[in-house]
TORPA-4810 file (N, C-alpha, C, O; in nm, 3 decimals):
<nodes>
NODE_1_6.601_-0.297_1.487_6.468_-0.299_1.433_6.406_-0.161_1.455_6.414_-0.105_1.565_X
NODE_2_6.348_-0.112_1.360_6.295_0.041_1.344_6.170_0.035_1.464_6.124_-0.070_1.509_X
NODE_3_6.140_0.134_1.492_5.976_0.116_1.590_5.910_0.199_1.487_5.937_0.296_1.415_X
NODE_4_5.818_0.123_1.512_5.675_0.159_1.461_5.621_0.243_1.502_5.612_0.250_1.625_X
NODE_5_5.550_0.364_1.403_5.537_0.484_1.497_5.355_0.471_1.493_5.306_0.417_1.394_X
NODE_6_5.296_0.504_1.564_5.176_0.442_1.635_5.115_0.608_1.659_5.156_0.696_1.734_X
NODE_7_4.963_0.603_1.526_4.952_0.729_1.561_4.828_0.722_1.667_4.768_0.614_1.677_X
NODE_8_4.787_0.833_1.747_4.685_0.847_1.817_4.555_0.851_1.791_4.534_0.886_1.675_X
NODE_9_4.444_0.826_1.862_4.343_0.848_1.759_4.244_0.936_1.887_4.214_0.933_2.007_X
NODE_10_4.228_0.997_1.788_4.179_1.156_1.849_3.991_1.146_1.831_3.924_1.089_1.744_X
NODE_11_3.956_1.213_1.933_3.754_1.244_1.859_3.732_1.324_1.840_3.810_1.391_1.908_X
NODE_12_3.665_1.394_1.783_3.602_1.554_1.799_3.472_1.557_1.808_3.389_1.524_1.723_X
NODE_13_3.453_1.610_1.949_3.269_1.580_2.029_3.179_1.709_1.926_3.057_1.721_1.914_X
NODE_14_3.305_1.806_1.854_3.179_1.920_1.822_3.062_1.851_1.772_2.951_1.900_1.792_X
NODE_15_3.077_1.742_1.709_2.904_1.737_1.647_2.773_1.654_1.704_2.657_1.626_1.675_X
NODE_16_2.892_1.630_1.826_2.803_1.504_1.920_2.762_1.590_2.021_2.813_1.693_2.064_X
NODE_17_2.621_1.508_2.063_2.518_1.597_2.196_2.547_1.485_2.339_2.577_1.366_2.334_X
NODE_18_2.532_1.544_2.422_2.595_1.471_2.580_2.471_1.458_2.618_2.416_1.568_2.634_X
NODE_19_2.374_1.324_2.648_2.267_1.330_2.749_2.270_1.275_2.852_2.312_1.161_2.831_X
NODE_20_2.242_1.296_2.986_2.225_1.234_3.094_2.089_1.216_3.124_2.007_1.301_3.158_X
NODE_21_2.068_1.048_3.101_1.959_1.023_3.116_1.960_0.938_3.272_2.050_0.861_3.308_X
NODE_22_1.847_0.971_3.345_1.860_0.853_3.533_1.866_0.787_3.437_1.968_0.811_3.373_X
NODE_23_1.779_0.685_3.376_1.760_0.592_3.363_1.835_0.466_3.269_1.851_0.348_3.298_X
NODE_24_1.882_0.558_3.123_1.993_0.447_3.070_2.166_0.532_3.104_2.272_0.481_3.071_X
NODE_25_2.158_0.621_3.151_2.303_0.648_3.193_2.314_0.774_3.107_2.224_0.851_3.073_X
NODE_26_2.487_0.781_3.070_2.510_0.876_2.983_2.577_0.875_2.860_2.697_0.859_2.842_X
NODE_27_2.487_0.894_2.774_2.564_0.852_2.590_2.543_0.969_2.543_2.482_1.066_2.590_X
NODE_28_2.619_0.944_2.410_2.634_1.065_2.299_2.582_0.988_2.193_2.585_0.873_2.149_X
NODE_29_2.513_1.139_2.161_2.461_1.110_1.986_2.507_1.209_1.914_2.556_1.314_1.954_X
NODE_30_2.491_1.177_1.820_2.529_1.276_1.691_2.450_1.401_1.645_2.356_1.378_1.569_X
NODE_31_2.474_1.522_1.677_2.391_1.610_1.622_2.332_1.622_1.505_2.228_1.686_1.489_X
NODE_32_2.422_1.535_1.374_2.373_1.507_1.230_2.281_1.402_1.218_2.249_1.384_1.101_X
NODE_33_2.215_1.308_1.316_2.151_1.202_1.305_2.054_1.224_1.247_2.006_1.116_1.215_X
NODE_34_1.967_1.338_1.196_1.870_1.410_1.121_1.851_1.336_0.977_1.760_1.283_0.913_X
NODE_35_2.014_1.365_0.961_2.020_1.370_0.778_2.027_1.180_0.762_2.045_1.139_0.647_X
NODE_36_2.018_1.107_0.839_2.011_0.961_0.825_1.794_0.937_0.806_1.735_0.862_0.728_X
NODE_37_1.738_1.023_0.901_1.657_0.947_0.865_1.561_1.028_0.750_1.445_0.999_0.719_X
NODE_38_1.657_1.154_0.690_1.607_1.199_0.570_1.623_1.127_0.464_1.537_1.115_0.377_X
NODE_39_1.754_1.062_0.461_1.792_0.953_0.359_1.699_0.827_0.355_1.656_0.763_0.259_X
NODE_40_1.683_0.811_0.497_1.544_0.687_0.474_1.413_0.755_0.422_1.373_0.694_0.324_X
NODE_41_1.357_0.830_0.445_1.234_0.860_0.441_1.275_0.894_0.220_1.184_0.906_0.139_X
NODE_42_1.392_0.899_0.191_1.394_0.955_0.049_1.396_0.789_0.009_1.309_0.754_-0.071_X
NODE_43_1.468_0.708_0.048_1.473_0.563_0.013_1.329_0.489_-0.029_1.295_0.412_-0.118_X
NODE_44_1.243_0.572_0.119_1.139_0.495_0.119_1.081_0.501_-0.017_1.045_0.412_-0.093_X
NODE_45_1.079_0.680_-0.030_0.990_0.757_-0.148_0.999_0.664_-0.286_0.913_0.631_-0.368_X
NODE_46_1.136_0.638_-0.276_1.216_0.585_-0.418_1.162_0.422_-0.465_1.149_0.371_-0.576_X
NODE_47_1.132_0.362_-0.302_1.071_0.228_-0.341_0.910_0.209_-0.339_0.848_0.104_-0.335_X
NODE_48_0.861_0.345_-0.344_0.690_0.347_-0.300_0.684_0.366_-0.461_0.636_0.279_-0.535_X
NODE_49_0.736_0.488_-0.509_0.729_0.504_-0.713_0.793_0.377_-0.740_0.714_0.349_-0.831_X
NODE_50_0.852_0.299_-0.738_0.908_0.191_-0.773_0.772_0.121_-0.784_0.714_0.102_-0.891_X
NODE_51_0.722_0.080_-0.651_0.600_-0.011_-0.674_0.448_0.024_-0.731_0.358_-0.057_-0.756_X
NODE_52_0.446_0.157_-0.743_0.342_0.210_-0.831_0.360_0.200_-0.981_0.278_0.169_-1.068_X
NODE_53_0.504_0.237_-0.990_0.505_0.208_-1.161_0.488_0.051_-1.172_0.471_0.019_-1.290_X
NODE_54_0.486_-0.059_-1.082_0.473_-0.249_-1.113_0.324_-0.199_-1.105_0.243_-0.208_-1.197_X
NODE_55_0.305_-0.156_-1.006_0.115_-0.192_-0.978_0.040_-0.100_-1.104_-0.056_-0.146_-1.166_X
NODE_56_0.087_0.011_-1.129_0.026_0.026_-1.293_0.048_-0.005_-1.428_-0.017_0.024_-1.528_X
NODE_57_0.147_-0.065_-1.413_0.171_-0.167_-1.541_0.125_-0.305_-1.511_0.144_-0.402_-1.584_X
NODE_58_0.057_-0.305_-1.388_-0.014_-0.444_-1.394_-0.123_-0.477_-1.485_-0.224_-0.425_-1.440_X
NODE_59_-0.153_-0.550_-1.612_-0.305_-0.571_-1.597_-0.403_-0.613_-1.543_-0.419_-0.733_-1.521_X
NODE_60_-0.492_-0.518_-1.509_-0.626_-0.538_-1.435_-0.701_-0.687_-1.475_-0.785_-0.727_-1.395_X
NODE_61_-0.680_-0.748_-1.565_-0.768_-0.831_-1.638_-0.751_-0.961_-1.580_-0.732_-1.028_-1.681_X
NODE_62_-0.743_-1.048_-1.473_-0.713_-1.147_-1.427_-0.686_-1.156_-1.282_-0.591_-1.093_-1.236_X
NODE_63_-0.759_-1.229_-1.208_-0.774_-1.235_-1.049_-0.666_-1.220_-1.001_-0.655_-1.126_-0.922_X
NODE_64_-0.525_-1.318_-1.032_-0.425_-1.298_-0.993_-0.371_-1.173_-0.979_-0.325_-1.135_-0.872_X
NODE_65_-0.373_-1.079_-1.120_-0.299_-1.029_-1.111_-0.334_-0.882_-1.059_-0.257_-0.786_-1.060_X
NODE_66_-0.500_-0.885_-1.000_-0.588_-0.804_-0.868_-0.540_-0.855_-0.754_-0.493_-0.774_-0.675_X
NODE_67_-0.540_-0.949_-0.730_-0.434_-0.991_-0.582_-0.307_-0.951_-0.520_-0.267_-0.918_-0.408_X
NODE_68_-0.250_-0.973_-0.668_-0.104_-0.900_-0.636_-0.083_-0.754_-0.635_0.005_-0.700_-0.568_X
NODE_69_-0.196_-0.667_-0.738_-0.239_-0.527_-0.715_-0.276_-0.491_-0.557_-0.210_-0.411_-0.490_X
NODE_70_-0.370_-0.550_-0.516_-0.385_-0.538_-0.347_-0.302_-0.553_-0.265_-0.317_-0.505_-0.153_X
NODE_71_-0.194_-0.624_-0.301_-0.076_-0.660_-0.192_0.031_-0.548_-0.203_0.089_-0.497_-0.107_X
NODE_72_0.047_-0.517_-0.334_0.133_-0.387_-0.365_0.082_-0.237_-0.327_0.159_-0.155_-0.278_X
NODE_73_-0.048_-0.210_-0.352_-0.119_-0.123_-0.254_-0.083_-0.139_-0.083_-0.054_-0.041_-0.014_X
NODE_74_-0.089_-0.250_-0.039_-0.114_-0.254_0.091_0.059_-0.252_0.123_0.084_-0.226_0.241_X
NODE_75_0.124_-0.265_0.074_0.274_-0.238_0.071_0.344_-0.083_0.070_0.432_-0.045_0.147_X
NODE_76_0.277_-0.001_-0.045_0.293_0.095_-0.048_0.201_0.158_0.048_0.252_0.268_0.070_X
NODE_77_0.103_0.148_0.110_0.074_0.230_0.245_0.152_0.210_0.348_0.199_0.303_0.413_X
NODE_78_0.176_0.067_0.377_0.274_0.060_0.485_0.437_0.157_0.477_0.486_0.205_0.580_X
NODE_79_0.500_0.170_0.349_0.582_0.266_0.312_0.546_0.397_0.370_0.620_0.452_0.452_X
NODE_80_0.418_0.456_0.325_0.361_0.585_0.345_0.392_0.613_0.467_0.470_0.702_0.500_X
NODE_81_0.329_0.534_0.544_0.305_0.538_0.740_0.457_0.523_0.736_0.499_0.621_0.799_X
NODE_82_0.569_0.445_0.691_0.698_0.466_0.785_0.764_0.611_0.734_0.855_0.671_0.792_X
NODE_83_0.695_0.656_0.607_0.750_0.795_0.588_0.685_0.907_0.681_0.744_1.003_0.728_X
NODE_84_0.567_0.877_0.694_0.488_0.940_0.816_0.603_0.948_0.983_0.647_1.042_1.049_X
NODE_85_0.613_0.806_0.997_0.708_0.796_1.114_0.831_0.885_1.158_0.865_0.935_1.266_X
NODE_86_0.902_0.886_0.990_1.015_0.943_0.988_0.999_1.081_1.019_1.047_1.141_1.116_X
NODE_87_0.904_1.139_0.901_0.854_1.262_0.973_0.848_1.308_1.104_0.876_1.421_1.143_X
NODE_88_0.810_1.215_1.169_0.761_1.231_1.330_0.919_1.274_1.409_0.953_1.372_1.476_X
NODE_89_0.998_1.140_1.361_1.077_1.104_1.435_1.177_1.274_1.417_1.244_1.332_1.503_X
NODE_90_1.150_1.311_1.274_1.288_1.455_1.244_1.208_1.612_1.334_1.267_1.717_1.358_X
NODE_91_1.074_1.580_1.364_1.025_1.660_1.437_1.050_1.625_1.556_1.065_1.723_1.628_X
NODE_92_1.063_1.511_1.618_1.029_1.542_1.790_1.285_1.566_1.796_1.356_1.589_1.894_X
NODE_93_1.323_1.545_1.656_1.440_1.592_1.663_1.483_1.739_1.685_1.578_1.792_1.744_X
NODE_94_1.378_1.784_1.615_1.410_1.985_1.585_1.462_1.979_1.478_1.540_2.069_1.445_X
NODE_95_1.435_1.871_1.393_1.518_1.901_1.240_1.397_1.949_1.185_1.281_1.915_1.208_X
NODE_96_1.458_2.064_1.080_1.328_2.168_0.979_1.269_2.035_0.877_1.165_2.041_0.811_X
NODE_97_1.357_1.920_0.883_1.311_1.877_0.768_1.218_1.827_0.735_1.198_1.803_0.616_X
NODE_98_1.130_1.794_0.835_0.995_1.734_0.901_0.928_1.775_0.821_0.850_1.693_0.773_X
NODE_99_0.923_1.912_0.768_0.861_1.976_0.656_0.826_1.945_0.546_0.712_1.969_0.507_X
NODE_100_0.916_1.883_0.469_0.964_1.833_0.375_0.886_1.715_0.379_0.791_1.695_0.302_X
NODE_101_0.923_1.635_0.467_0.948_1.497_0.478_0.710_1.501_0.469_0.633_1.471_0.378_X
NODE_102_0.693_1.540_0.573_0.549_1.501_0.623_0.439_1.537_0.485_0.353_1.458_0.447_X
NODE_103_0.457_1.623_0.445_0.388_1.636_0.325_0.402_1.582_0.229_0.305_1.559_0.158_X
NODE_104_0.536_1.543_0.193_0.584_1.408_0.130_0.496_1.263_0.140_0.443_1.195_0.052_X
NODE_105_0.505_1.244_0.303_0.409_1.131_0.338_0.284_1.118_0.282_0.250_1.015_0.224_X
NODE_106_0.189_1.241_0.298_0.050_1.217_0.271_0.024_1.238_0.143_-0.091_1.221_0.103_X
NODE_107_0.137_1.282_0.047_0.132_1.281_-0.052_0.128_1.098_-0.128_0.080_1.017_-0.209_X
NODE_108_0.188_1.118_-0.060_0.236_0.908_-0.104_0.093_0.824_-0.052_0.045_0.718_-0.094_X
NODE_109_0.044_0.919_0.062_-0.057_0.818_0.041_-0.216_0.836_0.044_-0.314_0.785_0.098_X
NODE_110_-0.177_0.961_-0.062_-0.317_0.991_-0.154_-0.276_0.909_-0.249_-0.354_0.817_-0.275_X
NODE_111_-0.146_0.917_-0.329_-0.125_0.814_-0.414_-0.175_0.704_-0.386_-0.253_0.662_-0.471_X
NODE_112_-0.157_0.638_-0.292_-0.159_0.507_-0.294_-0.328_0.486_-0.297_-0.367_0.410_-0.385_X
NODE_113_-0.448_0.556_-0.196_-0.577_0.583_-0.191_-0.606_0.569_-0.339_-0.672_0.467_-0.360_X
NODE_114_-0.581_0.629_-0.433_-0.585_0.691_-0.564_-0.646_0.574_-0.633_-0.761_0.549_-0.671_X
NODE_115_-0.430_0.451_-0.639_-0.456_0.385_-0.727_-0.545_0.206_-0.689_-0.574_0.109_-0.758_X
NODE_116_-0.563_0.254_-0.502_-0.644_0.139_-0.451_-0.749_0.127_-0.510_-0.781_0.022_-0.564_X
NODE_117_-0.839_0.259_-0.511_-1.003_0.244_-0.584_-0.982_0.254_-0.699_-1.088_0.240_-0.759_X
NODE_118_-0.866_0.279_-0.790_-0.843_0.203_-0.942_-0.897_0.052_-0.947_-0.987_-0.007_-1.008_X
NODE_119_-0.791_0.014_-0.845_-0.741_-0.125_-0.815_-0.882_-0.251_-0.779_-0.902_-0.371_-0.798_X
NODE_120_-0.950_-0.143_-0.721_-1.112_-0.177_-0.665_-1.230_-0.181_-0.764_-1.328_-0.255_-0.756_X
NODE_121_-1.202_-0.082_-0.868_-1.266_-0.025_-0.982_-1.297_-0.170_-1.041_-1.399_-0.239_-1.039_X
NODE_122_-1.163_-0.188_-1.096_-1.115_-0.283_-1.214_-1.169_-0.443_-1.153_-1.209_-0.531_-1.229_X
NODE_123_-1.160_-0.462_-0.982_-1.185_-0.544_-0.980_-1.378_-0.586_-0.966_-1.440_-0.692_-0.975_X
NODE_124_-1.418_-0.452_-0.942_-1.582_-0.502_-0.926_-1.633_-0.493_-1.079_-1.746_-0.517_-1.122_X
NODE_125_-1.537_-0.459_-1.137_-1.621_-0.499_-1.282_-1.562_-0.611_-1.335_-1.628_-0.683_-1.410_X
NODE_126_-1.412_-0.646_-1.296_-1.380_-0.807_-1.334_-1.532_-0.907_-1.284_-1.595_-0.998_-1.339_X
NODE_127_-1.542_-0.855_-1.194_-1.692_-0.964_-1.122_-1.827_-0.961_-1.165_-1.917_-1.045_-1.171_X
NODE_128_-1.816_-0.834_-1.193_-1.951_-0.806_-1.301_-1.943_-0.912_-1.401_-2.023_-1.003_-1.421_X
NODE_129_-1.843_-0.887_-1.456_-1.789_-0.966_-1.629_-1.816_-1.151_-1.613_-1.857_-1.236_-1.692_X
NODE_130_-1.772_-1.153_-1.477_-1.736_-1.287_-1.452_-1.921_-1.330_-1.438_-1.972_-1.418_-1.508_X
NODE_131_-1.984_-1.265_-1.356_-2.117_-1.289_-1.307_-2.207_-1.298_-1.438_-2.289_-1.388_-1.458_X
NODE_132_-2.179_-1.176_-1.539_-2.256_-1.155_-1.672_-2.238_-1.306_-1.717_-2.345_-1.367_-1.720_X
NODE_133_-2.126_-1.378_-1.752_-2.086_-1.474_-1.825_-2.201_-1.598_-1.787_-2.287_-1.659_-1.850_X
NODE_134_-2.131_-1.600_-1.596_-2.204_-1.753_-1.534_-2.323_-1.723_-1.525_-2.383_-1.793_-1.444_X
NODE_135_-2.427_-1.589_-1.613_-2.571_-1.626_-1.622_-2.563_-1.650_-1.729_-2.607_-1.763_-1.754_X
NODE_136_-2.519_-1.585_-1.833_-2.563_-1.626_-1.942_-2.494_-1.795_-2.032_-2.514_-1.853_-2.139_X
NODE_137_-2.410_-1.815_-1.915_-2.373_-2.019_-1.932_-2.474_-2.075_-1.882_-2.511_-2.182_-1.929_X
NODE_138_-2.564_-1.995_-1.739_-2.642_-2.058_-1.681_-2.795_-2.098_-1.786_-2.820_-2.217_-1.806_X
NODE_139_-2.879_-1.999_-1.839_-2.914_-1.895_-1.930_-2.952_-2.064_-2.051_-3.049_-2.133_-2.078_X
NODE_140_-2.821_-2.058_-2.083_-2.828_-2.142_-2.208_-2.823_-2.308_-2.176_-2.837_-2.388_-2.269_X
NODE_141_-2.798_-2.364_-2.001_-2.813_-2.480_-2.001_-2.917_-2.506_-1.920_-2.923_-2.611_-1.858_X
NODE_142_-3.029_-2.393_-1.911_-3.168_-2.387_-1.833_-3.219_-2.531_-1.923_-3.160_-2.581_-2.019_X
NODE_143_-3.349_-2.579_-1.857_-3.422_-2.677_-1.904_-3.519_-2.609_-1.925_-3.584_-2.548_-1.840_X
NODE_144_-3.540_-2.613_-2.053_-3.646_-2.569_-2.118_-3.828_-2.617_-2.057_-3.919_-2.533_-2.065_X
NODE_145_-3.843_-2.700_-2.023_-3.947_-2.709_-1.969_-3.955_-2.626_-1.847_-4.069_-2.605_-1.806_X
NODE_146_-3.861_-2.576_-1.784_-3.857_-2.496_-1.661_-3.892_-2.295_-1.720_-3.904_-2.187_-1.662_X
NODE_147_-3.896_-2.344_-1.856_-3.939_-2.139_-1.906_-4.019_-2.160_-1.853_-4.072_-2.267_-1.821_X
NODE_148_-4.047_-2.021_-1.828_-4.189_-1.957_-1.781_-4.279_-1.877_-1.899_-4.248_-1.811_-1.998_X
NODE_149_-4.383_-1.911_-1.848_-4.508_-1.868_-1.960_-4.573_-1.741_-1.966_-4.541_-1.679_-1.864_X
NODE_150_-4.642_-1.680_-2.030_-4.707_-1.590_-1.981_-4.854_-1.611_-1.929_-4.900_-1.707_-1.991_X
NODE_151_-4.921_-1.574_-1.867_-5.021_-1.555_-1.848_-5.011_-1.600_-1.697_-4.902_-1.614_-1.642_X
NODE_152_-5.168_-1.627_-1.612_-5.166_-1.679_-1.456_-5.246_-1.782_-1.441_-5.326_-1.818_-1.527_X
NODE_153_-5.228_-1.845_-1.316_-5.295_-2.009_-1.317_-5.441_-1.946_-1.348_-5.487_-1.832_-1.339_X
NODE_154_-5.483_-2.046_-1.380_-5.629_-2.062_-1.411_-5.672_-2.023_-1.535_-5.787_-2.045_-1.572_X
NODE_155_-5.563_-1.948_-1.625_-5.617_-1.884_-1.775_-5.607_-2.009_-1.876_-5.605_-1.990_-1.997_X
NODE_156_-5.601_-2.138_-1.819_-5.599_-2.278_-1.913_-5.668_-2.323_-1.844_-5.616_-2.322_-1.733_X
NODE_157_-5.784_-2.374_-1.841_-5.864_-2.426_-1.732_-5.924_-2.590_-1.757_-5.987_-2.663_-1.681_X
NODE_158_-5.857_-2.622_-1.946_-5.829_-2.704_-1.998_-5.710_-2.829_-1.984_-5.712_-2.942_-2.033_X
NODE_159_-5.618_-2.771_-1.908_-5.498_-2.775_-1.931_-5.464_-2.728_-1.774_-5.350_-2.689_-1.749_X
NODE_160_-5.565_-2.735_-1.670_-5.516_-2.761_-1.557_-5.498_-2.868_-1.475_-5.587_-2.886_-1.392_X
NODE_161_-5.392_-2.956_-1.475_-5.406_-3.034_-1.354_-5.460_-3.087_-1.237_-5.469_-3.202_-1.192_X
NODE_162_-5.502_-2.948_-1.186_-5.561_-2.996_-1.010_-5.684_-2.992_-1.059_-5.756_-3.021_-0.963_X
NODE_163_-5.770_-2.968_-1.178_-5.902_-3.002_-1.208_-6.000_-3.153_-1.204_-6.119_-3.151_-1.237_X
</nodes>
């Protein structure tokens, strides 16, 4: 029976960093761990325009679909802040890319500021619209004996009651 030839398996530390920490011991990380959370912070970017192009093809014209505008706003800030994070996280790394990345962030969430008071716009005049309506339903099922007249008590003095 032939033997099986059994190859070795080798590491190469060049790209890994050695820390000795008291407290959790001693591990290695990866000197490239940078470019992972550049890829997130680009992921994020990719699903924050994702939900701006739903939330502006939403129409404004219906409560619902202002509700779900607010929830997608409040979605895409939370995006913003973890691109913010990432930022943080490639700076307290020494990666340049922090650069990149952080202005990126507040960019995303002027966007998002932007299309909230759109979002706010559309809805205090949905309420206007709604309010205009329930006076003027109100308006037309008033009881007519309840108009008001012109003039002030006492200019009928014929036609007063407590007389």
């Amino acid at each position: 029976m032939p033997e099986v030839q059994q190859k070795t398996v080798s590491v190469d530390y060049a790209d890994a960093e050695l820390i000795n920490d008291p407290v959790q011991g001693v591990f290695m990380v990866s000197k490239n761990r940078w470019k992972n959370w550049v890829a997130r912070a680009v992921y994020l970017l990719l699903l924050d325009i994702a939900l701006m192009v739903i939330l502006l093809s939403l129409p404004k014209n219906d409560e619902h679909n202002i509700i779900i505008s607010y929830v997608i706003s409040g979605s895409s800030a939370v995006l913003s802040f973890w691109v913010l994070l990432c930022a943080w996280l490639l700076f307290r790394l020494h990666a340049s890319a922090w650069l990149m990345i952080l202005p990126l962030s507040l960019v995303m969430a002027a966007v998002t500021y932007l299309v909230l008071m759109k979002v706010k716009k559309s809805d205090i005049s949905l309420t206007e619209l709604k309010e205009s309506f329930q006076r003027m339903s109100a308006l037309s099922n008033e009881d007519l004996r309840l108009s008001s007249v012109e003039g002030r008590p006492g200019d009928w003095p014929d036609q007063d009651f407590l007389r």
